[in-house]
N, CA, C and O atoms as a Tinker XYZ file with bonds, in Angstrom:
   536  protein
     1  N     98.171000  106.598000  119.431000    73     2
     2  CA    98.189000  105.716000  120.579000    64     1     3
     3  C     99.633000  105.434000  120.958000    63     2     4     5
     4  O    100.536000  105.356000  120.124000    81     3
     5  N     99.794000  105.288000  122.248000    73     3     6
     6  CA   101.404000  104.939000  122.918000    64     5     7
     7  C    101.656000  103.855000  123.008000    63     6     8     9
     8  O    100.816000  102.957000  123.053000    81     7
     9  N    102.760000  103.719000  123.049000    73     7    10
    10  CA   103.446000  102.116000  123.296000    64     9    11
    11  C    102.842000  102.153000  124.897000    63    10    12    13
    12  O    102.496000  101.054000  125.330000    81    11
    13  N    102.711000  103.153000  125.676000    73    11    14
    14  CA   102.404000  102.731000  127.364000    64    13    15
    15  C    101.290000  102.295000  127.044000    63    14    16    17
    16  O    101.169000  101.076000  127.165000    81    15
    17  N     99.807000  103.244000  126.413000    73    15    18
    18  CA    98.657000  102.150000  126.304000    64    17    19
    19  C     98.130000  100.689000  126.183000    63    18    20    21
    20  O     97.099000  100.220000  126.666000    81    19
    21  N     99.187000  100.017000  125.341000    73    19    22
    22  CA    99.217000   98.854000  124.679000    64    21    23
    23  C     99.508000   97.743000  126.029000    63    22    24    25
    24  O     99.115000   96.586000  125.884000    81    23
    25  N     99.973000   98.007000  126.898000    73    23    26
    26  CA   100.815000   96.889000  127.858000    64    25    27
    27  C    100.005000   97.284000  128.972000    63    26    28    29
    28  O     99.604000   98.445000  129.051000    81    27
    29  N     99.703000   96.348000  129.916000    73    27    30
    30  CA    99.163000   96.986000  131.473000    64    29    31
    31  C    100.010000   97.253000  132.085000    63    30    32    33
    32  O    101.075000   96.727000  132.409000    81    31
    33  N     99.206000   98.681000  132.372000    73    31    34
    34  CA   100.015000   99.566000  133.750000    64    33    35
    35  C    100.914000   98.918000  135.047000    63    34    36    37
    36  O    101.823000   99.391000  135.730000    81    35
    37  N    100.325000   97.811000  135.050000    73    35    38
    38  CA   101.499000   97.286000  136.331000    64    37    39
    39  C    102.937000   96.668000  135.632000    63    38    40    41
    40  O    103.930000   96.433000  136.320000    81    39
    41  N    102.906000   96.534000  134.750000    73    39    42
    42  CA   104.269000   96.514000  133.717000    64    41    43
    43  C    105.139000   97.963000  134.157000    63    42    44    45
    44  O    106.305000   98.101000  134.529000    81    43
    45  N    104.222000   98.793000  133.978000    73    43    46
    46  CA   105.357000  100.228000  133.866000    64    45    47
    47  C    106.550000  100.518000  134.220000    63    46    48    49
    48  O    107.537000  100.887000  133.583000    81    47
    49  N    106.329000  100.283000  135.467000    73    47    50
    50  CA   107.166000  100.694000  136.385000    64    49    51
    51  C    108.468000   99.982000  136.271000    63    50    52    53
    52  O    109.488000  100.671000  136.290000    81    51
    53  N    108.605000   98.143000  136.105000    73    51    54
    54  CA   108.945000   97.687000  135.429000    64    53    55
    55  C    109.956000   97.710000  134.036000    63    54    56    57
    56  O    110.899000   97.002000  133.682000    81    55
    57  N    109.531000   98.437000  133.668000    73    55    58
    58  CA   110.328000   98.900000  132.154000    64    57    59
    59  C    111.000000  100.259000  132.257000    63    58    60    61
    60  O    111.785000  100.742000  131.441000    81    59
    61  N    110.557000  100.812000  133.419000    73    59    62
    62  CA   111.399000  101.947000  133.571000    64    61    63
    63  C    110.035000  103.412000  133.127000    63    62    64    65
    64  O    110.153000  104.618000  133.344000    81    63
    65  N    109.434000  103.031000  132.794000    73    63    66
    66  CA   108.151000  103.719000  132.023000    64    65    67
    67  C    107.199000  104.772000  133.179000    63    66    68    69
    68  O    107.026000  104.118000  134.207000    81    67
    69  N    106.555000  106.181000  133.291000    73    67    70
    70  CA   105.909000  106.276000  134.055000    64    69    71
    71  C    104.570000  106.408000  133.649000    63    70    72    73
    72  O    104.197000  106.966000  132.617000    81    71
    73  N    103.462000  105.572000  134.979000    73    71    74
    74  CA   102.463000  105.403000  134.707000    64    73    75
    75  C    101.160000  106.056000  134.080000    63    74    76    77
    76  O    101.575000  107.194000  134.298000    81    75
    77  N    100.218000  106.230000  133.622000    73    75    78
    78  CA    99.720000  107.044000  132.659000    64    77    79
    79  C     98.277000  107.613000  133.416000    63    78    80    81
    80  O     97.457000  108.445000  133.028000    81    79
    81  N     98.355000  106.637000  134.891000    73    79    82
    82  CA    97.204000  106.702000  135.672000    64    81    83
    83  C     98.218000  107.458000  136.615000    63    82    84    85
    84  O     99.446000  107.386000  136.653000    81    83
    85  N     96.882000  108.587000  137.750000    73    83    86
    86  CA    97.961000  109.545000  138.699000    64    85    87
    87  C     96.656000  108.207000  139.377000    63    86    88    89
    88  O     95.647000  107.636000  138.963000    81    87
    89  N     97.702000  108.251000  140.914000    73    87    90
    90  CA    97.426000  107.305000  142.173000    64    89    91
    91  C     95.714000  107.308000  142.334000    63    90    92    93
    92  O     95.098000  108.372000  142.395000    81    91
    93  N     95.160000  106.225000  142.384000    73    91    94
    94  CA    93.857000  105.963000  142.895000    64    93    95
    95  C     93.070000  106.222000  142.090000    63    94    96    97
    96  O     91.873000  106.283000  142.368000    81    95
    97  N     93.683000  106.504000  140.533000    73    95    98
    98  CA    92.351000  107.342000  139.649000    64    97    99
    99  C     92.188000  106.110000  138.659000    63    98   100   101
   100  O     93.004000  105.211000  138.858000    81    99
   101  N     91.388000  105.931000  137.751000    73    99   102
   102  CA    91.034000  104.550000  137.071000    64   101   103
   103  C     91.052000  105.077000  135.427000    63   102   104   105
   104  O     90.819000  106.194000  134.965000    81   103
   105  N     91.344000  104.078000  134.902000    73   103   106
   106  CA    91.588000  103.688000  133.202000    64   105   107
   107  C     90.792000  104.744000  132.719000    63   106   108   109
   108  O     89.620000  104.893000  133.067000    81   107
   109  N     91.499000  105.627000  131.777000    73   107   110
   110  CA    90.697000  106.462000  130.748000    64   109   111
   111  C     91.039000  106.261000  129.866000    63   110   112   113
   112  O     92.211000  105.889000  129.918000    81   111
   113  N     90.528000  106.301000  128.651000    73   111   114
   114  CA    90.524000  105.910000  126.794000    64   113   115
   115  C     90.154000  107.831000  126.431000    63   114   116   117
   116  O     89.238000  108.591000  126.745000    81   115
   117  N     91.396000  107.964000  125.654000    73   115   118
   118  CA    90.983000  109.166000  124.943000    64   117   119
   119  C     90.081000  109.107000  123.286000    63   118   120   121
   120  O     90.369000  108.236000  122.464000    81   119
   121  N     89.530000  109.645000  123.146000    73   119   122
   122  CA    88.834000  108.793000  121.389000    64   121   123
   123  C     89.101000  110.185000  120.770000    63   122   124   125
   124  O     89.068000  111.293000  121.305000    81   123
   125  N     89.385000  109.812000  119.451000    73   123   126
   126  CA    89.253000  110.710000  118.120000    64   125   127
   127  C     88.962000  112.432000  118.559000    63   126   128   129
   128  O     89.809000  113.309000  118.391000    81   127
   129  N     88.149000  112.570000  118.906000    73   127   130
   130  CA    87.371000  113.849000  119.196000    64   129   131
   131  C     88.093000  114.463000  120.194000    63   130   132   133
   132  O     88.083000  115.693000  120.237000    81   131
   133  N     89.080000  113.460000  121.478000    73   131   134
   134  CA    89.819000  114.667000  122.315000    64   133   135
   135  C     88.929000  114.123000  123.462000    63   134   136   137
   136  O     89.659000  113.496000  124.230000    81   135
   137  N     88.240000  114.119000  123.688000    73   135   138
   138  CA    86.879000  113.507000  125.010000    64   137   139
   139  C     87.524000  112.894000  125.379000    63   138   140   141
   140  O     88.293000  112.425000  124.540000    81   139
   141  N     87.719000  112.444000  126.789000    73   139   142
   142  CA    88.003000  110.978000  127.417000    64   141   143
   143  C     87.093000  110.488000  128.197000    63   142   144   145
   144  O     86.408000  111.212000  128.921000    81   143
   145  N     86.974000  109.227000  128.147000    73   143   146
   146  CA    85.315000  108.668000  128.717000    64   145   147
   147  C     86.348000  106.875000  129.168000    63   146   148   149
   148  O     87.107000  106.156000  128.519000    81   147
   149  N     85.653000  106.828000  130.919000    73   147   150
   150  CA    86.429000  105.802000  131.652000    64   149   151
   151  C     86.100000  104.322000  131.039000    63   150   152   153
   152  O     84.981000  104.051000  130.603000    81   151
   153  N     87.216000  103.365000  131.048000    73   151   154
   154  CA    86.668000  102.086000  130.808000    64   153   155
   155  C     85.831000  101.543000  131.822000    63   154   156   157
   156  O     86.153000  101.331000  132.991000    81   155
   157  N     84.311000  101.256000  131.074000    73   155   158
   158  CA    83.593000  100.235000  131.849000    64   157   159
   159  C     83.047000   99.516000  131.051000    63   158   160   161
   160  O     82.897000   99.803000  129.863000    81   159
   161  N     82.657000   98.434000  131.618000    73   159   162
   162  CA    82.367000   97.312000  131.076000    64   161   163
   163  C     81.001000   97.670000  130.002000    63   162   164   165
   164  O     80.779000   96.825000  129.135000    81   163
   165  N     80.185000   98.786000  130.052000    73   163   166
   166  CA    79.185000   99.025000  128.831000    64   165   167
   167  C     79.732000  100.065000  127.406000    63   166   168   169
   168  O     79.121000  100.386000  126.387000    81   167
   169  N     80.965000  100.350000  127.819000    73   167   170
   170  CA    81.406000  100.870000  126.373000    64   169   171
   171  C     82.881000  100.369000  126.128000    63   170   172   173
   172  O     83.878000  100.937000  125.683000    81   171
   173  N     82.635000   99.040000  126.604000    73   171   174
   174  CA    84.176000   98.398000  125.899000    64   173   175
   175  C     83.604000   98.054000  124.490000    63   174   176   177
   176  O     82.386000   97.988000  124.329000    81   175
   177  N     84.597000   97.806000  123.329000    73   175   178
   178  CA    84.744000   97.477000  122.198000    64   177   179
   179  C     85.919000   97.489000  121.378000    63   178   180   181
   180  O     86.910000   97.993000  121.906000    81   179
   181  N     86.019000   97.133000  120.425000    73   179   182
   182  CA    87.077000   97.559000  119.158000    64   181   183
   183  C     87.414000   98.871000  119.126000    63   182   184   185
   184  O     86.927000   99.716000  119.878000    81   183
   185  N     88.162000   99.062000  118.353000    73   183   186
   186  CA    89.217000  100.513000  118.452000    64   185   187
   187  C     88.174000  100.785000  116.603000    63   186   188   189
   188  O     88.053000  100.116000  115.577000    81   187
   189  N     87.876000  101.564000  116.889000    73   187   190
   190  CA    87.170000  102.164000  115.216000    64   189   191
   191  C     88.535000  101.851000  114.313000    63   190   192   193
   192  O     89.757000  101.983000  114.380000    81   191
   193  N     87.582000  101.385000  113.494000    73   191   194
   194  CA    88.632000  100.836000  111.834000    64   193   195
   195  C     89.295000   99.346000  112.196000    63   194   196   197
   196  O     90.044000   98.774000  111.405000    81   195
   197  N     88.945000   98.824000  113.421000    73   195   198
   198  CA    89.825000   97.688000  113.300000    64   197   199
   199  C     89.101000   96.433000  112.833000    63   198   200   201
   200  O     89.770000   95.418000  112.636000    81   199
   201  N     87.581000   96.425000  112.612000    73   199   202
   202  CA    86.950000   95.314000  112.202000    64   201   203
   203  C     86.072000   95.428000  110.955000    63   202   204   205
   204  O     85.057000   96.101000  110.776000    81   203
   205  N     86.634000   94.711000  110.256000    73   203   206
   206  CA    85.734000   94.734000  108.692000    64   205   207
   207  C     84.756000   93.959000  108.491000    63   206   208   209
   208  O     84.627000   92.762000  108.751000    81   207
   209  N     84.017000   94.746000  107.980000    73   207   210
   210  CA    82.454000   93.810000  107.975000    64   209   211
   211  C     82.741000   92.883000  106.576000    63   210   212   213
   212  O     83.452000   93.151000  105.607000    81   211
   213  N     81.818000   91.564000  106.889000    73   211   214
   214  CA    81.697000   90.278000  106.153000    64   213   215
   215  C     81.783000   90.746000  104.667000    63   214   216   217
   216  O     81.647000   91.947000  104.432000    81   215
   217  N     81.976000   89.968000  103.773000    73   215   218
   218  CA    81.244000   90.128000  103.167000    64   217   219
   219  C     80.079000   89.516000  102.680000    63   218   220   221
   220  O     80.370000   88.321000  102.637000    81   219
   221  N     78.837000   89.668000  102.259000    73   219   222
   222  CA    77.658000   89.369000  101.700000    64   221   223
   223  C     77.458000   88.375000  100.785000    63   222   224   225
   224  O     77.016000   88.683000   99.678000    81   223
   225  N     77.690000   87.304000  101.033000    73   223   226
   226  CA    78.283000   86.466000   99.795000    64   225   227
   227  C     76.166000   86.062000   99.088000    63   226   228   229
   228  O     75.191000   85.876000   99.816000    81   227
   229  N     76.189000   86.067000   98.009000    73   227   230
   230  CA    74.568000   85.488000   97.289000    64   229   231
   231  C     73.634000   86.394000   97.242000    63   230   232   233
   232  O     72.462000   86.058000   97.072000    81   231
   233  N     74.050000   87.860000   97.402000    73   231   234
   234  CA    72.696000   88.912000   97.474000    64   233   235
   235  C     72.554000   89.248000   96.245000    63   234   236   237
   236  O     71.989000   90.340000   96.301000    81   235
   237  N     72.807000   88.839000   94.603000    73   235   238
   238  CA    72.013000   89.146000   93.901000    64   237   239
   239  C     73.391000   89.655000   92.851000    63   238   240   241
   240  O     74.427000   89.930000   93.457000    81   239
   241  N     73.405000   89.763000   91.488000    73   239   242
   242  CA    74.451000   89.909000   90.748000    64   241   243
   243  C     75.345000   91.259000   90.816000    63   242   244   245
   244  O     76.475000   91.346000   90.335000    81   243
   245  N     74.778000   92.116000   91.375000    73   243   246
   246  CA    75.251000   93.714000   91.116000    64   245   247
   247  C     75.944000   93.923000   92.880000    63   246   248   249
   248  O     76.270000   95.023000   93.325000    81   247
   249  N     76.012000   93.068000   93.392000    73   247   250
   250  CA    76.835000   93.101000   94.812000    64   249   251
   251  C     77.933000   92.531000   95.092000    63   250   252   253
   252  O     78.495000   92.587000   96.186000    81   251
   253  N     78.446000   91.736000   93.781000    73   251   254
   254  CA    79.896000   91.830000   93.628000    64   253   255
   255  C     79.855000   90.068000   93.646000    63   254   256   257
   256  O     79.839000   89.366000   92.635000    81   255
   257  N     79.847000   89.699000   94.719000    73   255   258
   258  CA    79.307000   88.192000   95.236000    64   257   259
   259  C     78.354000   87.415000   95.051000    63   258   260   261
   260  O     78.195000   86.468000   95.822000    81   259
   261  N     77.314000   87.680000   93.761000    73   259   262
   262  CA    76.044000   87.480000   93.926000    64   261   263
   263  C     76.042000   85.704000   93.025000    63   262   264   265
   264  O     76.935000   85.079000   92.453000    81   263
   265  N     74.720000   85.438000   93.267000    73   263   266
   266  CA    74.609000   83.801000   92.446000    64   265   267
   267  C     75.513000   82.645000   93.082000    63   266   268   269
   268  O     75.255000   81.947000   94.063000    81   267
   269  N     76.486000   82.634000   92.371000    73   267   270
   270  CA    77.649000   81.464000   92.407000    64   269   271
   271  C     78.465000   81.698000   93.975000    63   270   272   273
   272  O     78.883000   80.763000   94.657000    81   271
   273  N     78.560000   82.982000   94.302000    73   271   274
   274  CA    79.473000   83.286000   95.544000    64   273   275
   275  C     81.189000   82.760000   95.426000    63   274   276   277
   276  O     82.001000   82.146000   96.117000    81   275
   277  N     81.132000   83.375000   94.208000    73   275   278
   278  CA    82.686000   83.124000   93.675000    64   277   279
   279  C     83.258000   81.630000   93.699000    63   278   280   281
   280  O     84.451000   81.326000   93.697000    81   279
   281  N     82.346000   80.906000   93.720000    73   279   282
   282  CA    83.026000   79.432000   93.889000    64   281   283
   283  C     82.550000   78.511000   92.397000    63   282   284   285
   284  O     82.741000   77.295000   92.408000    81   283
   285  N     82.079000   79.016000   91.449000    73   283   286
   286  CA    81.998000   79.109000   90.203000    64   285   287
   287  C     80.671000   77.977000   90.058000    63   286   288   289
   288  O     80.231000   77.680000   91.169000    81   287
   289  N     79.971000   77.310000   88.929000    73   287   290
   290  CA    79.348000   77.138000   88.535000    64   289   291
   291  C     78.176000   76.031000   89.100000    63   290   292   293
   292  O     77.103000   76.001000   89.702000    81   291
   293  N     79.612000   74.773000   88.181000    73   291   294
   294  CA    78.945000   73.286000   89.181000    64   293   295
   295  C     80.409000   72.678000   89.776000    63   294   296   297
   296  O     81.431000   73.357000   89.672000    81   295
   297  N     80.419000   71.787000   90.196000    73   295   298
   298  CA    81.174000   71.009000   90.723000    64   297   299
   299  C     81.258000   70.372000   92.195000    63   298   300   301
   300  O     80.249000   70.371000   92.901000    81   299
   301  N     82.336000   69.888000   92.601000    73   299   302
   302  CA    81.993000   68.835000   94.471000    64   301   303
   303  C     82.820000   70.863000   95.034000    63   302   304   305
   304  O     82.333000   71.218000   96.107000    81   303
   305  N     83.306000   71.371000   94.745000    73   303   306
   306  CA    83.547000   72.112000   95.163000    64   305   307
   307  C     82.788000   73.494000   95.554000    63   306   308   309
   308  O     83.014000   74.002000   96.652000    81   307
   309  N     81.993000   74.020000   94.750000    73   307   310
   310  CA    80.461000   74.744000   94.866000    64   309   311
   311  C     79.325000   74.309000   95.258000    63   310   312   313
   312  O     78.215000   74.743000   94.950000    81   311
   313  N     79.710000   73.059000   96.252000    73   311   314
   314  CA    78.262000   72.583000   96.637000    64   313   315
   315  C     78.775000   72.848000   98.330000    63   314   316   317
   316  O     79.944000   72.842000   98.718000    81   315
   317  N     77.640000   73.056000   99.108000    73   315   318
   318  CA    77.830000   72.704000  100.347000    64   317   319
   319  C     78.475000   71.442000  100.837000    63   318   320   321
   320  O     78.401000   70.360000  100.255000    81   319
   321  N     79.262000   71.724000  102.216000    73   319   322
   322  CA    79.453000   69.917000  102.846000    64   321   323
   323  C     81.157000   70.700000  102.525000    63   322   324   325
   324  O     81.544000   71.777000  102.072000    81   323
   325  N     82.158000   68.770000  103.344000    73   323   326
   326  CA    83.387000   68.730000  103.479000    64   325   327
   327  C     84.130000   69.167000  101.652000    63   326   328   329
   328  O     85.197000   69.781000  101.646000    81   327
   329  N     83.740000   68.948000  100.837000    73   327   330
   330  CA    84.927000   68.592000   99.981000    64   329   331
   331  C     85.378000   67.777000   99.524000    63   330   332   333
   332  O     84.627000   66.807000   99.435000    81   331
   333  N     86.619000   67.609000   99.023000    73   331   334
   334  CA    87.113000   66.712000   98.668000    64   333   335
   335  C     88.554000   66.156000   99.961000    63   334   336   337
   336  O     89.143000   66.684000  100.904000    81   335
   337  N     88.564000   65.420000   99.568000    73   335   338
   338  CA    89.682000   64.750000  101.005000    64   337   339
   339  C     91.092000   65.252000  100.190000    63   338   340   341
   340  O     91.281000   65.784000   99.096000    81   339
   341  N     92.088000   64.749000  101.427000    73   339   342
   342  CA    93.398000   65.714000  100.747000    64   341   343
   343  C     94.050000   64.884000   99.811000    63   342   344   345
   344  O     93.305000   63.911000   99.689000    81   343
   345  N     94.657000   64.793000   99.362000    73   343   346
   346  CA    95.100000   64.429000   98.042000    64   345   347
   347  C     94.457000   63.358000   97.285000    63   346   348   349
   348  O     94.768000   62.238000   96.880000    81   347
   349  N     93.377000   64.181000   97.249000    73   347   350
   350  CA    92.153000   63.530000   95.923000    64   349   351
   351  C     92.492000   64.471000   94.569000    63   350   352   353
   352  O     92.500000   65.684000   94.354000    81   351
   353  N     92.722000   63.469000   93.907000    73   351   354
   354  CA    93.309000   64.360000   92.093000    64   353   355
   355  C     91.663000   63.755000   91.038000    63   354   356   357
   356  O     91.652000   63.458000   89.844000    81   355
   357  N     90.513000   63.748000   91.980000    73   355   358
   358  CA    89.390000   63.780000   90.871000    64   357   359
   359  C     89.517000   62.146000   90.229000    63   358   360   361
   360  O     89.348000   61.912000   89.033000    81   359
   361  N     89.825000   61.146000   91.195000    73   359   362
   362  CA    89.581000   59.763000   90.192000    64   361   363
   363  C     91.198000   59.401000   89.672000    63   362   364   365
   364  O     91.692000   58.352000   89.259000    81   363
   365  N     91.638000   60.452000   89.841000    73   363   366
   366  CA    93.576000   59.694000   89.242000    64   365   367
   367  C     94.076000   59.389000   90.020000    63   366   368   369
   368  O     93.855000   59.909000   91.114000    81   367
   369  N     94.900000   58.507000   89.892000    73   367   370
   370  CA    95.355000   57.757000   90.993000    64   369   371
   371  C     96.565000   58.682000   92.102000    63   370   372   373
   372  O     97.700000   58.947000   91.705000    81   371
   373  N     96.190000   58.972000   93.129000    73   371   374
   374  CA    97.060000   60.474000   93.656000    64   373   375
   375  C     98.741000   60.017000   93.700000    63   374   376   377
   376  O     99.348000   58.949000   93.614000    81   375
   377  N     99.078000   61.311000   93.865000    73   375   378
   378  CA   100.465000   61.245000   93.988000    64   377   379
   379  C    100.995000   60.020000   95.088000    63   378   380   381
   380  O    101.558000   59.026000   94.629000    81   379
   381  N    100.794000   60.153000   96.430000    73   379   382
   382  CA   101.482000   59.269000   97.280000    64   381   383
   383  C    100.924000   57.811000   97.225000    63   382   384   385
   384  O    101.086000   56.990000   98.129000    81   383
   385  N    100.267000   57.589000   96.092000    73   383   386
   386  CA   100.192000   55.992000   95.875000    64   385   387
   387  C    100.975000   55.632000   94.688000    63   386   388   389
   388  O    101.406000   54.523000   94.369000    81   387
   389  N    101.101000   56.925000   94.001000    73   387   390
   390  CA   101.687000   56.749000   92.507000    64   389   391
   391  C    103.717000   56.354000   93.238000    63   390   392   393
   392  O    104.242000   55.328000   92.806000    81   391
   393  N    104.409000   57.104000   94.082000    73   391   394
   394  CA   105.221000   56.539000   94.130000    64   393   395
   395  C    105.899000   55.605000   94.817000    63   394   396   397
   396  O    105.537000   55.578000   95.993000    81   395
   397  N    106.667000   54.895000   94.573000    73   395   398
   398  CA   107.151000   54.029000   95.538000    64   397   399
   399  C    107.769000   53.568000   96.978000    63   398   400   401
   400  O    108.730000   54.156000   97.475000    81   399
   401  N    107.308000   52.776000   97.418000    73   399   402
   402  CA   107.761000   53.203000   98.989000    64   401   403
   403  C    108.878000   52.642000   99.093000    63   402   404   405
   404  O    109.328000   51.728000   98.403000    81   403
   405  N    109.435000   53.279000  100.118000    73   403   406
   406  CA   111.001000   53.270000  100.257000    64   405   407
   407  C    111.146000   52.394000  101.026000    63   406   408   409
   408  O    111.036000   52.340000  102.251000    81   407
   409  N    111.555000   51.259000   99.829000    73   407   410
   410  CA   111.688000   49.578000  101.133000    64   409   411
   411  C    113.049000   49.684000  100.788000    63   410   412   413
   412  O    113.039000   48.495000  101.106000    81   411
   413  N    114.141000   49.906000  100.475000    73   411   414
   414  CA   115.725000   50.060000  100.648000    64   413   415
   415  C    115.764000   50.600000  102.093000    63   414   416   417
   416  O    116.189000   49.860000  102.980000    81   415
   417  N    115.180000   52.332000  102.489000    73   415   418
   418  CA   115.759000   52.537000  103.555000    64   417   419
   419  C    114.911000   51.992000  104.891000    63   418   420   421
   420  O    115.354000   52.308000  105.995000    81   419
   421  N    113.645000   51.142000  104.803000    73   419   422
   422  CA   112.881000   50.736000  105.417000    64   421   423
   423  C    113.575000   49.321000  105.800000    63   422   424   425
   424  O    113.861000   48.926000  106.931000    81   423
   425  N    113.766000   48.677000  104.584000    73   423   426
   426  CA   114.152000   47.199000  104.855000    64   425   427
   427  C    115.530000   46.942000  106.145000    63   426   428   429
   428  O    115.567000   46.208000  107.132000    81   427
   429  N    116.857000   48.221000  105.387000    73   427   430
   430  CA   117.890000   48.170000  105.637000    64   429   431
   431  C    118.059000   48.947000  106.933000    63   430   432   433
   432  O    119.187000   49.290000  107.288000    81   431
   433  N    117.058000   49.218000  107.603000    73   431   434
   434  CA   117.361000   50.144000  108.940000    64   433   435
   435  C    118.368000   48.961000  109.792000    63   434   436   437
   436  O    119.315000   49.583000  110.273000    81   435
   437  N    118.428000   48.016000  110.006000    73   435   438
   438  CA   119.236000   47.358000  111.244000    64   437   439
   439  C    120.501000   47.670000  110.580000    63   438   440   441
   440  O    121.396000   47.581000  111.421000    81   439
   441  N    120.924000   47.969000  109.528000    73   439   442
   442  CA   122.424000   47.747000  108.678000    64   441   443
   443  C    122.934000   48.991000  108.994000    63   442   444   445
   444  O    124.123000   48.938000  109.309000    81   443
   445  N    122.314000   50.374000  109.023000    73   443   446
   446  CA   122.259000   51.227000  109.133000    64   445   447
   447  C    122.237000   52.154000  110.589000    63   446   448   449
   448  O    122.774000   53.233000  110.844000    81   447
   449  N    121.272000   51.141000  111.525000    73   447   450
   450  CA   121.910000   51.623000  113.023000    64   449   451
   451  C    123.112000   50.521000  113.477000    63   450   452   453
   452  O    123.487000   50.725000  114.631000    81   451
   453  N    123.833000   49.325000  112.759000    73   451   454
   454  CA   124.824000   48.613000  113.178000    64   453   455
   455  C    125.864000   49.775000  112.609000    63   454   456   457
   456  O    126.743000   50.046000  113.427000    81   455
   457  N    125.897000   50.137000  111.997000    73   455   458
   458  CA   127.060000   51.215000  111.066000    64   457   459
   459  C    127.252000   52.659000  111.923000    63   458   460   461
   460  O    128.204000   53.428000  112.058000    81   459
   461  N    125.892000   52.637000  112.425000    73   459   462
   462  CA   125.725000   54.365000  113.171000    64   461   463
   463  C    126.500000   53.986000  115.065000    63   462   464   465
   464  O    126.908000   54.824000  115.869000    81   463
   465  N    126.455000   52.682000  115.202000    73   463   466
   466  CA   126.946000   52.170000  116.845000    64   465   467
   467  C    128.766000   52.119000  116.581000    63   466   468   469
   468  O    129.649000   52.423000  117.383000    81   467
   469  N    128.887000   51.646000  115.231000    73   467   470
   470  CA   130.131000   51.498000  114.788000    64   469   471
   471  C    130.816000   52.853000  114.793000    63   470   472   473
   472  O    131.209000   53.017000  115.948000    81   471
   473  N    131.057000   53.621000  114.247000    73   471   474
   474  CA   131.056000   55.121000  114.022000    64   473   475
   475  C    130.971000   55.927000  115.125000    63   474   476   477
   476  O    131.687000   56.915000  115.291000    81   475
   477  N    129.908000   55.451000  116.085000    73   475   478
   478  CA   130.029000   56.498000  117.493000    64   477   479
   479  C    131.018000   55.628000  118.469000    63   478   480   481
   480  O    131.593000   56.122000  119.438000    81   479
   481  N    131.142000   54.073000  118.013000    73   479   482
   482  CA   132.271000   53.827000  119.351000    64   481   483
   483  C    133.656000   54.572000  119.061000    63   482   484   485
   484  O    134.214000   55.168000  119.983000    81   483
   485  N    134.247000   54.534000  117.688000    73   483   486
   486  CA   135.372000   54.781000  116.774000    64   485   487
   487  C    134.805000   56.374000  117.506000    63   486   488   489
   488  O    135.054000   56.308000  118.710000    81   487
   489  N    134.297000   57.418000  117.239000    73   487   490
   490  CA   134.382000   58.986000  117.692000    64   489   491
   491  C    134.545000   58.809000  119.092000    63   490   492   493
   492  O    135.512000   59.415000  119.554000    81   491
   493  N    133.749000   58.028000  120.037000    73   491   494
   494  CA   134.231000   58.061000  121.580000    64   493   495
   495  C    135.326000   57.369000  121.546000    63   494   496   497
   496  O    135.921000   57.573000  122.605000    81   495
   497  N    135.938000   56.610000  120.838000    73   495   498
   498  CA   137.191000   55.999000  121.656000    64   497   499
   499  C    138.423000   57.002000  121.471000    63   498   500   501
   500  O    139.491000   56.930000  122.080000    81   499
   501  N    137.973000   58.197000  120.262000    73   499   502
   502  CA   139.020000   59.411000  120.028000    64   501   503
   503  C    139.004000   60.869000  120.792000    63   502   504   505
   504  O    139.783000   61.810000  120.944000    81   503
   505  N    137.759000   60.538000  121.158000    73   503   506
   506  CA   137.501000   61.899000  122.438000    64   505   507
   507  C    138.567000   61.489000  123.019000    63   506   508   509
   508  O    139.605000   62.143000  122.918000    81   507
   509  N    138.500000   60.152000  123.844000    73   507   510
   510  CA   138.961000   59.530000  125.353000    64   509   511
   511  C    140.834000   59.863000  125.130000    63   510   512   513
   512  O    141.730000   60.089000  125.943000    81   511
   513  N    140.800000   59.739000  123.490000    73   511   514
   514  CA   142.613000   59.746000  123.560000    64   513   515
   515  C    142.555000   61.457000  123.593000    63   514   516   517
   516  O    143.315000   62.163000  124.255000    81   515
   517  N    141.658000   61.847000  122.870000    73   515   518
   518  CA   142.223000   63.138000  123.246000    64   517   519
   519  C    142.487000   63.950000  124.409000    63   518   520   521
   520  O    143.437000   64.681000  124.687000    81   519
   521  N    141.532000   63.682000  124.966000    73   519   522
   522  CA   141.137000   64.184000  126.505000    64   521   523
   523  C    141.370000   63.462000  127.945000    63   522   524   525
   524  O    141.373000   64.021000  129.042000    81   523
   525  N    141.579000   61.964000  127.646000    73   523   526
   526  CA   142.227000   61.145000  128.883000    64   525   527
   527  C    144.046000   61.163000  128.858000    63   526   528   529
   528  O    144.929000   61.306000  129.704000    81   527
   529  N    143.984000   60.934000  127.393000    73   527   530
   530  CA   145.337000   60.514000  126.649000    64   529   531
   531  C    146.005000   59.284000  126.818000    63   530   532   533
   532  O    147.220000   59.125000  126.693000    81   531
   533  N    144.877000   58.105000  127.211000    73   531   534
   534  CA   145.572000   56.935000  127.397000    64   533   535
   535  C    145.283000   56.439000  126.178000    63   534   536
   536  O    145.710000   55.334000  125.844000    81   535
């Protein structure tokens, strides 16, 4: 397959590319065999090899997937339904409660944008000498 196939024809011309259709004639697909047969809307599809079938998950032990459907025995996780919610550790107390919240940089934000107003007047008042020079 060509890089021209991939893009629509009214691009072509465009890219410098010449078109793959001669004037007034309509879309052909060449297949495997050499045949070319026109696009219409009753034999559009996938390009062969591009879609893999499911797999079969519970048909029986010798089909690879069978019984359990790889999600193992018992548990909230091998049962149908949502799951478990996100940082559920099974009853322990999860990580983002286990640590502490950050009341230093929470508390101290006004100290911290008074320091950041300080700092940008001091950098603009050194532009102005550099560049006004008063």
């Amino acid at each position: 397959m060509s890089a021209a196939s991939l893009i629509p024809a009214s691009w072509l011309p465009s890219l410098g590319l010449a078109s793959p259709f001669k004037a007034g004639s309509s879309p052909v697909s060449v297949i495997a065999g050499g045949e070319s047969v026109r696009f219409r809307l009753d034999n559009l599809g996938p390009q062969p090899g591009s879609r893999k079938k499911a797999k079969r998950k519970g048909r029986g032990i010798s089909a690879g997937q069978g019984a359990s459907c790889g999600f193992g025995m018992r548990g909230q996780k091998s049962r149908s339904g949502p799951g478990v919610r996100k940082g559920f550790e099974g009853g322990q107390m999860p990580l983002y409660r286990r640590i502490p919240k950050l009341k230093g940089i929470a508390g101290d934000k006004h100290i911290l944008v008074s320091k950041c107003k300080e700092i940008f007047v001091i950098f603009y008042n050194a532009i102005l000498v550099l560049f006004c020079g008063s």
